[in-house]
N, C-alpha and C positions, 0 to 999 in steps of 0.2 A: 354336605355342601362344602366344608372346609377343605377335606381332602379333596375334592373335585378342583377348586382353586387352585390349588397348592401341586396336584398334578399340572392343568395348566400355562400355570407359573415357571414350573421345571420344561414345558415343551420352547417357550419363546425365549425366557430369560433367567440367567443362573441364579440361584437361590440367595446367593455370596452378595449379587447386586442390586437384591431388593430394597425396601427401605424397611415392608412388613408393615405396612400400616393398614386399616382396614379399609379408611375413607380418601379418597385422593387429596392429596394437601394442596391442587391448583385450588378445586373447587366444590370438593367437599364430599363427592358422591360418593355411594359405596362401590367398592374396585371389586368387581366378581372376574378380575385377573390382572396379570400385571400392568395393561394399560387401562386405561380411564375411559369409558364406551361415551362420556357424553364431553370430553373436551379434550381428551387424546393423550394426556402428559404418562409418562412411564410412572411405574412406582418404583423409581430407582433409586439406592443410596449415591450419593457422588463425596458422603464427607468417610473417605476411605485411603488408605495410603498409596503414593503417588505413582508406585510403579503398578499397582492393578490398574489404576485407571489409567497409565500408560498401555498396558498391556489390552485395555477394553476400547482403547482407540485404534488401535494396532489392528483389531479385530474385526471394527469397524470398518476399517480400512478398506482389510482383504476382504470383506463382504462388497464393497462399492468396486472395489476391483473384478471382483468374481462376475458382478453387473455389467461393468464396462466388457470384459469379456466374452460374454453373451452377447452385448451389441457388436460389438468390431468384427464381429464375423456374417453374420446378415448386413451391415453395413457394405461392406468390400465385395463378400461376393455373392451376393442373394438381392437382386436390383428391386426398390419398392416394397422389399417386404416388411425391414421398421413401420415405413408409414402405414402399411396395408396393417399392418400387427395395431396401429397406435390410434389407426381409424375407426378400428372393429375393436373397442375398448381391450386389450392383450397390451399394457403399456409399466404394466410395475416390472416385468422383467428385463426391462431395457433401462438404458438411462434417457433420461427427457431430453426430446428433442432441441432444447435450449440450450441444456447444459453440456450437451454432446457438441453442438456449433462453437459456443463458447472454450470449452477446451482444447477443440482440434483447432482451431483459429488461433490461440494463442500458441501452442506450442508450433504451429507450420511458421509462425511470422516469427516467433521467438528464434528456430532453428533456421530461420534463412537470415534474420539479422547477425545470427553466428557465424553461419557460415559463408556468407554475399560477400562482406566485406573483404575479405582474405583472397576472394577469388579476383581481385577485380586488382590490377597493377599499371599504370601510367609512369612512363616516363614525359615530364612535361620537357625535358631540356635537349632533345633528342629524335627527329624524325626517325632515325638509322636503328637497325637491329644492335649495329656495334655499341658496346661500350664506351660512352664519353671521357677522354681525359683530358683533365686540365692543367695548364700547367703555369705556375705561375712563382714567379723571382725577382726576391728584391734586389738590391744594387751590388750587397756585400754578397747575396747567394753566384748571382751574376757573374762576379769578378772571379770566386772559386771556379765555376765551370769553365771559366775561360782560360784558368791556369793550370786546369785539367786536361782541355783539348791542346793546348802547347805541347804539354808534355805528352799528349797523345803521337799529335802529330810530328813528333819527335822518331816515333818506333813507326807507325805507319804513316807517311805521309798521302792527303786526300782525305782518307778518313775523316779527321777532326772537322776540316772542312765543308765535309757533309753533312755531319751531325752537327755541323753550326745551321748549316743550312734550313736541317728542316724545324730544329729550335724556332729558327726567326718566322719560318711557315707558318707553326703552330699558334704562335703567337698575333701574329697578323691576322690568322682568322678567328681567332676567338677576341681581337679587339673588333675586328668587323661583327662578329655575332652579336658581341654585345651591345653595339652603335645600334644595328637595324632591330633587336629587342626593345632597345627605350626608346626608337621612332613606333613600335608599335603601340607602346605603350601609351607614348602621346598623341596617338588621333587620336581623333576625339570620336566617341558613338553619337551617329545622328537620324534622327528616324523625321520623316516628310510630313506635315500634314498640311495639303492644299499647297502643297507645293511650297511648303517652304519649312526650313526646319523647325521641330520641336524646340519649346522652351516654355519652362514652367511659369514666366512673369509675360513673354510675349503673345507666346502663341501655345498656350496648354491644351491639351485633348479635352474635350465638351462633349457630353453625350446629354443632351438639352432635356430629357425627361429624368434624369438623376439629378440625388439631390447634392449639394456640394459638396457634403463627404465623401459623397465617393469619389466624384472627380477628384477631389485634390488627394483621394488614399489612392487612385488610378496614374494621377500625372508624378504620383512621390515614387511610385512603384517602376515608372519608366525611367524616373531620372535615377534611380540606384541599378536598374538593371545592367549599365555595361559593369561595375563592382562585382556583381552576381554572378555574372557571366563569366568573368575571368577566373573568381575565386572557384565556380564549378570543374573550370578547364585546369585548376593545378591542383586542385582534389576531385574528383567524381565523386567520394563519399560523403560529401556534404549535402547532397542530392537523395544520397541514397541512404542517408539515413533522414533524411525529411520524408521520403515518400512510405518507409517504413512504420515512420509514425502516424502520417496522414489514413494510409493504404487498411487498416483496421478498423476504423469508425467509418473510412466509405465503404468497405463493403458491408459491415452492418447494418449501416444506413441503407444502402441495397439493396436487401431483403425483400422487406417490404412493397419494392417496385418490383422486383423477380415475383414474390408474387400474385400483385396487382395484373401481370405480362399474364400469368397462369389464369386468374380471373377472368380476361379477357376473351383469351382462345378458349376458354374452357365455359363460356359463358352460360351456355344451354344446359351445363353439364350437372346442375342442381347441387352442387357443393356449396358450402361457407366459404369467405374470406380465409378462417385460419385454418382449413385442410389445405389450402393450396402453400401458406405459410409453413405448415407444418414439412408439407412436402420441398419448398424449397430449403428448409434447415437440415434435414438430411441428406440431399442433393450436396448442398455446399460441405458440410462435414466430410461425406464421400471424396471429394477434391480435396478437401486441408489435408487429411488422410493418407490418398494416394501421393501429393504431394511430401508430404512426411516420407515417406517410403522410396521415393526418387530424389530426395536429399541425401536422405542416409545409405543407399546406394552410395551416390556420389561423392559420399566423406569417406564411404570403406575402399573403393576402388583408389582414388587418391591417395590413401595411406597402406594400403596391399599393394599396388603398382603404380607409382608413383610415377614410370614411364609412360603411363597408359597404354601399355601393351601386355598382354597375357591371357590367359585363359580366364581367370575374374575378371577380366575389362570385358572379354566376348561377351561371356553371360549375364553381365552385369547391362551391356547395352540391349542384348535380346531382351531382358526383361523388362525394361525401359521402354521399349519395341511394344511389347505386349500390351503395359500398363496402356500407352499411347491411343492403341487399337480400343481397350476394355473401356475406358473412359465414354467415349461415344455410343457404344454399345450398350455400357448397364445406363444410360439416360435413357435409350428408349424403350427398353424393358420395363423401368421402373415406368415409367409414362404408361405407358402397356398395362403395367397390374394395380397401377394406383388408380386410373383413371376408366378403364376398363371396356375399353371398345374398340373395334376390329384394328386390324393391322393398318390397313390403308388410311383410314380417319389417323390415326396414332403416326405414320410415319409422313403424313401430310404436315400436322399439328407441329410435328417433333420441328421439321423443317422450320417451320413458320415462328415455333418458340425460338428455336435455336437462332435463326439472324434476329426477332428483337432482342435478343438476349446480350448478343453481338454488338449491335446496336446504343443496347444500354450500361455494355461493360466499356468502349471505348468511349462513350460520354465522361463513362466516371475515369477512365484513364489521365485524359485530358484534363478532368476537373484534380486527380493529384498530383499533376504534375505539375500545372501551375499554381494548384494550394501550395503544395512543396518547395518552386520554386519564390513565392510571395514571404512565404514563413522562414527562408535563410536570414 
């Protein structure tokens, strides 16, 4: 029997990282190999030097990796078959549907928070494509220029002249630009109600079945919105890093509803609650995914042709092209093999998921854009 152990022992885990004890030190059992049949703990050694267990994490690693690997390929291009695999109990070779939503979610929002912001450039002082200059002289800079264009108009006469001329141009409208900027500045923001303007002590917004908090968090959030407003107009990233933060927790939050929507049209269809959930976590990972992939396109083309002209822009858009097309496609495939009934029912269904889907992703749109906008 011993050697039977002891072989194995050597098939799941190295000999080096046993502990070798007979009974399991969780809870006492006797170990007829190296994990414990009635409460699961290894009979591992961990009090060993620091680079094997470095090295047995490492290992660890590449085996979680070797996992993920087997998913991201059924995931991308095999529509349904995770879920179909994780419904028909075939689920330790993949990684869990959780923790696969969980990871693609972070790293798509992580790599657009990287790379969104860079993309996005405002000149706030400036309608014009040209370049603004400014120009601006005190009394002693003044008096130099002026015994500059003397001695100008010495060797060319007119010249100096002229260049006095558009000096004074220049000047003149950028003292006008800045007059109608601090008239903009002081109107005042005024929003109606019942015909007459807001004001938070005369006339504050009432919505008569709420309770006072809100209203007064409602009339506080009007009276800061022209500040909001401006500061969005000479940053945009102040936006867009609030909806970056928000935008995470709503679609989490989302899920749930995505697949309550699948419940619904799926009603007849004699499933659980968490098949349809399960179905939506690998749906939405598929998207973080392909998303990932059409980022990183677009960070490589940017830095190979920076022109955005060449033969890697071509291929790089057809492939974008394709992604585009494949998106709608592997939805109703996987609809197709998860749920398993004829085309016409399935491309009916698909339609009718797809606008409340629609539906209930611009609800949540709206809902962070004004979370976003409330939380500046």
């Amino acid at each position: 029997m011993s050697s039977e152990i002891e072989t194995n022992k050597k098939l799941t885990i190295s000999p080096d990282r046993l502990v070798g004890s007979a009974d399991c030190m969780n809870c006492g059992t006797e170990l007829m190999g190296p994990f414990c049949y009635y409460c699961g703990q290894p009979d591992k050694n961990l009090m060993r030097f620091f680079p094997a267990l470095l090295r047995e994490l490492l290992e660890d690693f590449m085996d979680f990796d070797s996992r993920f690997a087997r998913t991201i390929k059924p995931l991308l291009l095999k529509p349904g078959k995770l879920t179909r695999d994780y419904l028909d109990g075939r689920r330790f070779r993949y990684v869990p549907p959780l923790r696969l939503y969980i990871f693609s979610s972070i790293a798509m929002f992580f790599l657009f928070a990287v790379v969104a912001p860079g993309s996005i450039n405002v000149d706030s002082e400036s309608d014009s494509d040209d370049p603004a200059i400014t120009i601006g002289m005190n009394d002693d800079q003044k008096a130099e220029v002026s015994e500059a264009l003397a001695e100008l108009e010495k060797d060319q006469p007119g010249l100096a002249e002229k260049i006095g001329n558009e000096i004074e141009k220049a000047e003149s409208e950028e003292t006008g630009e800045a007059g109608h900027e601090g008239e903009g500045e002081d109107e005042e923001f005024e929003i109606n109600l019942n015909g007459e303007p807001w004001d938070l002590e005369t006339n504050p917004f009432i919505v008569p079945f709420m309770p006072d908090w809100v209203n007064n968090w409602v009339n506080k959030e009007i009276g800061e919105s022209p500040q909001k407003g401006r500061a969005i107009e000479e940053n945009p990233n102040l936006i867009l890093d609030q909806v970056l933060e928000v935008l995470p927790g709503t679609m989490f939050v989302l899920l749930p509803l995505v697949a309550l929507l699948l419940k619904f049209w799926y009603l007849f269809a004699k499933k659980f609650y968490v098949e349809h959930l399960i179905y939506a976590l690998h749906n939405h990972a598929f998207l973080f995914v392909t998303a990932i992939v059409m980022i990183l396109l677009g960070v490589f083309t940017d830095w190979y042709e920076p022109a955005g002209e060449g033969p890697a822009t071509t291929v790089v858009h057809w492939v974008k092209n394709i992604i585009l097309i494949w998106i709608p496609v592997y939805m109703l495939i996987s609809l197709k093999r998860v749920y398993q009934q004829g085309w016409g029912m399935t491309l009916a269904k698909f339609v009718a998921v797809g606008i409340s889907y629609m539906v209930l992703l611009t609800a949540a749109t709206v809902f962070v854009a004004l979370l976003s906008f409330v939380l500046l």
